[in-house]
C-alpha positions as CSV (number, residue, x, y, z in Angstrom):
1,X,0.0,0.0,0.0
2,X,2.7,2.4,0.5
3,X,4.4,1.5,-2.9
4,X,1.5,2.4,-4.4
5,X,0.8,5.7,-2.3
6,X,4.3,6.6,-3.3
7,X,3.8,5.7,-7.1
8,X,1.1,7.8,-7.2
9,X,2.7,11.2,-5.3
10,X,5.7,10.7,-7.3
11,X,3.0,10.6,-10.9
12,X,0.9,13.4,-9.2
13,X,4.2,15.8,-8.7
14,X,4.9,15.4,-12.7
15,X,2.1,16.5,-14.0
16,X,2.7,20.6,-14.8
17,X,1.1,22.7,-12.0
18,X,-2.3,24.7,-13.3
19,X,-1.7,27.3,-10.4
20,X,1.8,27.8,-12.4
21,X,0.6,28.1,-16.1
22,X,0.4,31.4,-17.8
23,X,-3.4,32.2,-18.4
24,X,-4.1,33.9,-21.7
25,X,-5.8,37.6,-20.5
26,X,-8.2,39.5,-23.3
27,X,-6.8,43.4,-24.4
28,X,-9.6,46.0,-25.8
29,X,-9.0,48.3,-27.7
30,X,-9.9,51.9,-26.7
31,X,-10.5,53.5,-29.7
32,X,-10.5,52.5,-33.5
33,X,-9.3,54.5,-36.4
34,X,-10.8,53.9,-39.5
35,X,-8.5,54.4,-43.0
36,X,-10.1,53.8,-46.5
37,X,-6.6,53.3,-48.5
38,X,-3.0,52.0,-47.6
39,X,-2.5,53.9,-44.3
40,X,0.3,52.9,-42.3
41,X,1.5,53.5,-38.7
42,X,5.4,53.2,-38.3
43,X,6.4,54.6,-34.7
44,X,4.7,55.3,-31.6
45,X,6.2,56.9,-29.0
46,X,5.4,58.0,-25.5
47,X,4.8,60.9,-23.1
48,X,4.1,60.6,-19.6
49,X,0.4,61.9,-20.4
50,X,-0.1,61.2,-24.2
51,X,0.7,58.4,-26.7
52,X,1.7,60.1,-29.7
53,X,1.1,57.8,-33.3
54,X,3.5,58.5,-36.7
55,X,2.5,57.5,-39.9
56,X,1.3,57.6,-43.4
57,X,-1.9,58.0,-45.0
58,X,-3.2,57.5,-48.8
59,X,-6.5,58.2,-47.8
60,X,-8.7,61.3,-49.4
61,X,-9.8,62.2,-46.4
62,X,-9.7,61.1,-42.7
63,X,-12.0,61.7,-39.7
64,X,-9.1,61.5,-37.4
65,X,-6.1,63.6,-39.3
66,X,-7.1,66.9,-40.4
67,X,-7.2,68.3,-44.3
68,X,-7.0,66.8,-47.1
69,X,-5.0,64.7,-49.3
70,X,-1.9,66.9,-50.4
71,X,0.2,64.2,-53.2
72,X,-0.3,59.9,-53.6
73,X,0.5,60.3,-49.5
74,X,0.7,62.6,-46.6
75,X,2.8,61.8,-43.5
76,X,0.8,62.1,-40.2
77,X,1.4,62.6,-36.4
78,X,-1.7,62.1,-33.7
79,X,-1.9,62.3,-30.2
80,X,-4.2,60.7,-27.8
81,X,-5.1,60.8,-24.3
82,X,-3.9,57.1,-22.8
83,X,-7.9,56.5,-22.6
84,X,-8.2,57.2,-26.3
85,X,-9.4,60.9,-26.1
86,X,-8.0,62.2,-29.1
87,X,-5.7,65.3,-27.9
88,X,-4.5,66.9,-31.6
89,X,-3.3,66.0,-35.2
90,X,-1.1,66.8,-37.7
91,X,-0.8,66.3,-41.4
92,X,2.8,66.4,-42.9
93,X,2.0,67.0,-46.5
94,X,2.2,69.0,-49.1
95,X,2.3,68.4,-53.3
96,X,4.9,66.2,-53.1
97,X,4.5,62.3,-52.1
98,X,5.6,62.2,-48.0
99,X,6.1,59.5,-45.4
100,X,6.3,59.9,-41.8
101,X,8.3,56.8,-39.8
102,X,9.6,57.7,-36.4
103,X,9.6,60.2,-34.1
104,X,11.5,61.3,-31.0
105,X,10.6,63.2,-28.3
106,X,13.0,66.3,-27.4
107,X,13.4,67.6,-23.8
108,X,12.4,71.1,-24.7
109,X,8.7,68.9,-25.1
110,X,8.9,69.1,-28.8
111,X,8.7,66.6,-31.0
112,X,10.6,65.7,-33.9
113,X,9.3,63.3,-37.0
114,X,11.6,62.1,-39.4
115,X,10.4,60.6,-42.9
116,X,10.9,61.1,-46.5
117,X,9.3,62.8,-49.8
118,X,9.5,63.0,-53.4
119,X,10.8,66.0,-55.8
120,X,8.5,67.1,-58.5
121,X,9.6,66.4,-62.0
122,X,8.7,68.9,-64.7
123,X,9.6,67.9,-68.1
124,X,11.1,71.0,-70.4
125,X,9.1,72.0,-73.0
126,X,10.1,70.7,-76.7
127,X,10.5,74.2,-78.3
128,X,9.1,75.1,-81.2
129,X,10.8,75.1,-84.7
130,X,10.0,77.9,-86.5
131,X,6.3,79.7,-87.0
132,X,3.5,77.3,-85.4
133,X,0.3,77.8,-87.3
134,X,-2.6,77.6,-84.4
135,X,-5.3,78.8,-87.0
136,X,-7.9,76.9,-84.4
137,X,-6.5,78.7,-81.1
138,X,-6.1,74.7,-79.6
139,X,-5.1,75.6,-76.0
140,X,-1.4,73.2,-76.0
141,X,-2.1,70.5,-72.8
142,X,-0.3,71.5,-69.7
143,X,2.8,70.0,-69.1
144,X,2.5,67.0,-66.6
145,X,4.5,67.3,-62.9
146,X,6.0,64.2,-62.1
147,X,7.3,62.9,-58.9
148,X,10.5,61.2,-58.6
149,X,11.2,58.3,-55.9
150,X,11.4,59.0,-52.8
151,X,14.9,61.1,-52.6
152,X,14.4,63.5,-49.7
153,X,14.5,63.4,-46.1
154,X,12.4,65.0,-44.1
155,X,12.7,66.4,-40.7
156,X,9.5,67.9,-39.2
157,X,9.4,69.6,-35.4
158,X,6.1,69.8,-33.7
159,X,5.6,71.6,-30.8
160,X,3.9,69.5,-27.4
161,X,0.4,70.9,-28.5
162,X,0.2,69.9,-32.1
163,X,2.1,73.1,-33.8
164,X,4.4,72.8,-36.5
165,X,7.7,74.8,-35.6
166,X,10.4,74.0,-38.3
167,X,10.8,71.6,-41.1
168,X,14.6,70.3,-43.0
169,X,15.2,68.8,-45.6
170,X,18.3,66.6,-47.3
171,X,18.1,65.3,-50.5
172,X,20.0,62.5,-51.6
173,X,21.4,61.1,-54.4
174,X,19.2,57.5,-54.5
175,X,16.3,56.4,-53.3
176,X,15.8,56.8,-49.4
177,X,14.0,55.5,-46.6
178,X,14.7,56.9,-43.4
179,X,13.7,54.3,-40.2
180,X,14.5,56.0,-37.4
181,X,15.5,58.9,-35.5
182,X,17.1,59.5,-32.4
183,X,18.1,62.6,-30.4
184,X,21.7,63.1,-28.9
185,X,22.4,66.0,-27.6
186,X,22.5,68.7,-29.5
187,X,22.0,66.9,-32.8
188,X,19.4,64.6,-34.1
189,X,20.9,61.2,-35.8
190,X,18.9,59.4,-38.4
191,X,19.7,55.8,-39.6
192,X,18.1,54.6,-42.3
193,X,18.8,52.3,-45.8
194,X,19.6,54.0,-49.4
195,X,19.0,52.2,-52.7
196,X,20.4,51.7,-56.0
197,X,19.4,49.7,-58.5
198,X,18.7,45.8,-57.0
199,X,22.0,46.9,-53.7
200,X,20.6,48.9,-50.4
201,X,22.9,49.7,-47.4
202,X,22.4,50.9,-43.9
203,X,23.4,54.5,-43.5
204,X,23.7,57.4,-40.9
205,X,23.0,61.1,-40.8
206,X,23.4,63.3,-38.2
207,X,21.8,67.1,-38.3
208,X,22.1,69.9,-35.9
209,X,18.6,71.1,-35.1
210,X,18.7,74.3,-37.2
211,X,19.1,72.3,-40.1
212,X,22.6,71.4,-41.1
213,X,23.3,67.4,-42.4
214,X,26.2,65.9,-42.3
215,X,27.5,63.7,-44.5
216,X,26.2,60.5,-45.3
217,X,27.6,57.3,-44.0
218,X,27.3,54.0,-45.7
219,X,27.0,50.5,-44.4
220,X,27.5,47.5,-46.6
221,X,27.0,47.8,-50.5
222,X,24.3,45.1,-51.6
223,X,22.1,43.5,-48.9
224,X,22.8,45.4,-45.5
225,X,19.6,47.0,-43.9
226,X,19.1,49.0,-40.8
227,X,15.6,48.4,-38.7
228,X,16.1,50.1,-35.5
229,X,18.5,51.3,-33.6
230,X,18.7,52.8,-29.9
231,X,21.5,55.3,-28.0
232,X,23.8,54.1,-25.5
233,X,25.4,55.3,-22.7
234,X,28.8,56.2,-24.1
235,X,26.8,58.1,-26.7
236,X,27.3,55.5,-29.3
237,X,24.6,53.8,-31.1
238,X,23.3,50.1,-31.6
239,X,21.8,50.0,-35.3
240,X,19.8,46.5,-35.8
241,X,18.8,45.0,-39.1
242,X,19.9,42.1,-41.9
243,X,23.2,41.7,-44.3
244,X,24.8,39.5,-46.1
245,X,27.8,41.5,-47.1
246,X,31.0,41.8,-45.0
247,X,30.7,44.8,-42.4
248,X,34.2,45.3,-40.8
249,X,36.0,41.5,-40.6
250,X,32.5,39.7,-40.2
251,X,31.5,37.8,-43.2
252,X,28.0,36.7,-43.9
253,X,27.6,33.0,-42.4
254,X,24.2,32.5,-44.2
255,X,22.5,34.2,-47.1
256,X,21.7,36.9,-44.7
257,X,22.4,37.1,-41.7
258,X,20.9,39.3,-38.5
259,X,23.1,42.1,-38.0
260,X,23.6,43.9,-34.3
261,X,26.0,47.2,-35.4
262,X,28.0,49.7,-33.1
263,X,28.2,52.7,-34.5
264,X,30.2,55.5,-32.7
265,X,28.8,59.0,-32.4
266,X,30.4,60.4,-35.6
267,X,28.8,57.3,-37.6
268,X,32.1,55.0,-37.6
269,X,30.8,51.3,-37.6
270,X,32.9,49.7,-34.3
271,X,31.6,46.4,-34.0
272,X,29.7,43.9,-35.6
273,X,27.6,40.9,-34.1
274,X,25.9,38.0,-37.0
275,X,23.0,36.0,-35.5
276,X,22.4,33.0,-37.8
277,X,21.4,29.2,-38.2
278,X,22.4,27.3,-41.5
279,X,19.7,27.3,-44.4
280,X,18.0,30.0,-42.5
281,X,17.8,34.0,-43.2
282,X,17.0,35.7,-40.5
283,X,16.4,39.9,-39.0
284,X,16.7,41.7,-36.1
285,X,13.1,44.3,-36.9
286,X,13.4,46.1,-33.3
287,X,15.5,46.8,-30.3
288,X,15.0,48.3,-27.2
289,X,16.9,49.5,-24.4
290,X,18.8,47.1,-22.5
291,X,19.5,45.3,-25.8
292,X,16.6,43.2,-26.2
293,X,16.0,42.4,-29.6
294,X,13.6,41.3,-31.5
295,X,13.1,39.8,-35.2
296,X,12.4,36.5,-37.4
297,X,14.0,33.5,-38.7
298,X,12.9,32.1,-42.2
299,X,13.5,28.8,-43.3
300,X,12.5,26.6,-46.3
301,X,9.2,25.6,-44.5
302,X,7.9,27.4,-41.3
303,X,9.0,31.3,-40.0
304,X,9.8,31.9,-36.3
305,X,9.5,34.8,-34.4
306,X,13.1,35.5,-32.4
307,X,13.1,37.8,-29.0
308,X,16.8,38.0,-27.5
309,X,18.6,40.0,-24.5
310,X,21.8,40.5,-24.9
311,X,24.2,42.0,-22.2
312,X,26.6,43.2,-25.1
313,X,27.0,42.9,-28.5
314,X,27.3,39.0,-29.2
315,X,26.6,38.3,-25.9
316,X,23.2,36.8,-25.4
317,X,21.7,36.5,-21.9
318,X,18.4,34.6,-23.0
319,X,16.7,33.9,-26.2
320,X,13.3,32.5,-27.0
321,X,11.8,31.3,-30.7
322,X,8.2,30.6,-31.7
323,X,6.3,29.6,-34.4
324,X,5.0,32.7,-36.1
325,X,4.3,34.2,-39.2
326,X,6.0,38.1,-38.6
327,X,8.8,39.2,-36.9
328,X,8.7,40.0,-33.2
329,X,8.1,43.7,-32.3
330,X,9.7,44.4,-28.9
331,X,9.7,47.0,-26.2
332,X,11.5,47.5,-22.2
333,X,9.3,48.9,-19.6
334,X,9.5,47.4,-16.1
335,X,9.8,44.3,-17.8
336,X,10.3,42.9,-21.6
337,X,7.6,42.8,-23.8
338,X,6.8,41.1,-27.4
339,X,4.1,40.8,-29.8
340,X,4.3,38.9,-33.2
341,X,1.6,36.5,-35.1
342,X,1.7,33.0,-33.8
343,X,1.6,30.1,-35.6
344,X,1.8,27.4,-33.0
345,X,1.9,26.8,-29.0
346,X,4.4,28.7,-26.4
347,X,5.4,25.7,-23.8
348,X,4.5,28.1,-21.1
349,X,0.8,29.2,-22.3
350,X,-0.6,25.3,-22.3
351,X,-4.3,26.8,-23.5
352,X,-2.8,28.5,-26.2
353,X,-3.3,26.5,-29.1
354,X,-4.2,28.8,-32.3
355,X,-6.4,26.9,-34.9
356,X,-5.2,30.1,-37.5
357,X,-2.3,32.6,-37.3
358,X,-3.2,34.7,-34.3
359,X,-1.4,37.9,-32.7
360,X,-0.3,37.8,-29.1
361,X,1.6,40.1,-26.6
362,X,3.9,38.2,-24.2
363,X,5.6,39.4,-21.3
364,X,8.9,38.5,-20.1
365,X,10.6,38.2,-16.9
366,X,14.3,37.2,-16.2
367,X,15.9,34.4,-18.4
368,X,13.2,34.7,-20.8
369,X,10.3,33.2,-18.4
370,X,6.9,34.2,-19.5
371,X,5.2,36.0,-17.3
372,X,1.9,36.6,-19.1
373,X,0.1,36.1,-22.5
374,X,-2.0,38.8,-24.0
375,X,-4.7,38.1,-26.9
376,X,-5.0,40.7,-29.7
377,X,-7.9,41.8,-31.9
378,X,-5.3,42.6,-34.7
379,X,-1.6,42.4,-35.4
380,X,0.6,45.0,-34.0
381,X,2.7,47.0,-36.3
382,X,4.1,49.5,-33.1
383,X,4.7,49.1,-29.8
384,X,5.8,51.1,-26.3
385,X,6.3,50.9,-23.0
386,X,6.6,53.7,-20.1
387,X,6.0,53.4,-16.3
388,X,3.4,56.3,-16.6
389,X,0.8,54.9,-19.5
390,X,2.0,51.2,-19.6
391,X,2.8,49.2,-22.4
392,X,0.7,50.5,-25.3
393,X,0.2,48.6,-28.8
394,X,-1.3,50.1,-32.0
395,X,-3.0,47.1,-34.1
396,X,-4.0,47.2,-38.0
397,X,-6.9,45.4,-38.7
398,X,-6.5,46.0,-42.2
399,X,-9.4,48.4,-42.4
400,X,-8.9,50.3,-39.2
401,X,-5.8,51.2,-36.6
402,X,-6.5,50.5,-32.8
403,X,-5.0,51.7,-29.6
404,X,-4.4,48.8,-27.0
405,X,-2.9,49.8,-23.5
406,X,-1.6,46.9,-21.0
407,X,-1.1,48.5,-17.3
């Protein structure tokens, strides 16, 4: 009798503790944002009162961003109460074609947005040969403005209640697209990826805040981008992204590989950490302070969603892959947070078993250990964290944008 009292304690104390398992909580979202074209938002970024949203819009008209379509797409920025009151808005546009993708917030309140436009092409007229004979007074067809590629940074600063103070521009020599902006001192730095022809490398500007850029600096010459990036304490910079070229003495160990880049404070490209697994590609899409990272590996069959913390470059102190079908968006508050698309179960959320692709926010403690599971209406294209509002997601339904706050 007591070898089978023992059998059964010893079965009883195997089987996975229910007080112990993560239970899978429900988010709302407080307000929705409807779009009728390709809107996108890129950044979000926060204040200790008021989530403020970046993006684009190629809608006609909007019920949330003021005025009307300028060219094929107006940049955006939008603040909201963290309830969802909407506070003010602003549309970045003008004749040209603009995008809006990040912002920063400056300690004067302001706010800057960085993002990109188009030049307007006009064509020279074909002159005339000789006397025209016009004996019908046809009125000739106006010549047709053109816009080129996207070729132009754009720097836009906003004042705390929704005024636009100063706009810069630099224009480039190919095809741009600005990811991120970041404030250091005196001078606002701006990573980003240029293109020419089928080749795109990382690059970094920096520009005083009256307007002056410096020169550009390149990273890589066919397959190096730049996602993210985030300012460290020695004033330096951690750029994140993909290559598969040679940065520094690193060579690519896969097709391409994910790419963790120091870059000093004048731009120079210090160090250089790969992430990769053989027959994968795989990209860092986000970092956040503390070096937690976040991005996707891609193999033949089957995508996985990667979150890492690193203690320095190379250095990993825990890293977690799950089935997926995006990258991992990730963001530091009191703890670590990610969202992506799951594909499959997470060992530590036993209930969660998606029948279809379905967006998630986890929350991580130390060593990677989930803490929580969060369901989402929608994917989430941006994400935050402060210890005033929380950890706030915006979600794209596809037809509609929505503001989710975790406390």
């Amino acid at each position: 009798m007591k070898r089978v009292f023992l059998t059964f304690l010893l079965i009883f104390s195997l089987q996975p503790s229910i007080a112990n398992a993560v239970v899978i909580k429900s988010t709302k979202v407080l307000i929705e944002l409807p779009y009728a074209k390709s809107d996108q938002i890129s950044d979000v970024a926060l204040t200790p009162v008021s989530v403020i949203l970046i993006g684009t819009t190629e809608s006609p008209n909007s019920p949330w961003v003021s005025g009307n379509l300028g060219g094929a797409s107006d940049g955006f920025i939008a603040s909201y109460s963290p309830l969802g009151a909407p506070l003010w808005n602003l549309r970045l546009g003008g004749i040209e074609n603009e995008i809006a993708t990040s912002a920063a917030l400056d300690t004067d309140g302001s706010i800057w947005v960085l993002g990109a436009s188009t030049s307007l092409l006009t064509p020279a007229p074909t002159p005339a040969s000789g006397q025209v004979l016009n004996p019908d007074n046809v009125i000739p067809e106006p010549v047709q403005v053109k816009n080129s590629p996207l070729n132009r940074i754009k720097l836009w600063q906003i004042s705390s209640n929704g005024n636009l103070l100063n706009t810069f521009e630099f224009i480039s020599e190919s095809i741009i697209d600005p990811r991120k902006i970041l404030i250091s001192g005196a001078n606002l730095i701006i990573f980003g990826n240029s293109y020419t022809k089928s080749n795109v490398s990382g690059f970094y500007i920096s520009a005083s805040k009256a307007g002056a850029f410096s020169p550009k600096v390149k990273y890589g010459v066919k397959t190096t981008q730049i996602n993210s990036a985030i300012t460290n304490s020695d004033a330096s910079f951690t750029a994140v992204g993909t290559s598969g070229d040679k940065l520094l003495k690193t060579k690519s160990l896969s097709k391409l590989d994910a790419v963790t880049m120091k870059v000093s404070s004048t731009g120079v490209l210090q160090v250089v950490g790969r992430a990769t697994l053989k027959s994968t590609t795989r990209s860092w899409s986000s970092i956040s302070a503390g070096l937690l990272q976040g991005g996707k590996v891609s193999y033949s069959n089957k995508t996985e969603a990667a979150v890492t913390k690193f203690s320095a470059i190379s250095k990993p102190t825990w890293n977690v892959r799950y089935l997926a079908k995006s990258s991992a968006l990730v963001t530091s508050g009191k703890n670590t947070w990610a969202s992506f698309v799951s594909r499959g179960q997470i060992k530590s959320v036993s209930a969660w078993k998606p029948k279809t692709p379905s967006p998630i926010v986890l929350e991580f403690g130390k060593k990677g250990k989930v803490l929580n599971c969060y369901k989402l209406s929608a994917p989430a294209v941006a994400i935050a964290a402060n210890n005033k509002i929380g950890t706030v997601l915006i979600t794209d339904s596809g037809v509609s944008f929505g503001l989710v706050v975790i406390n």
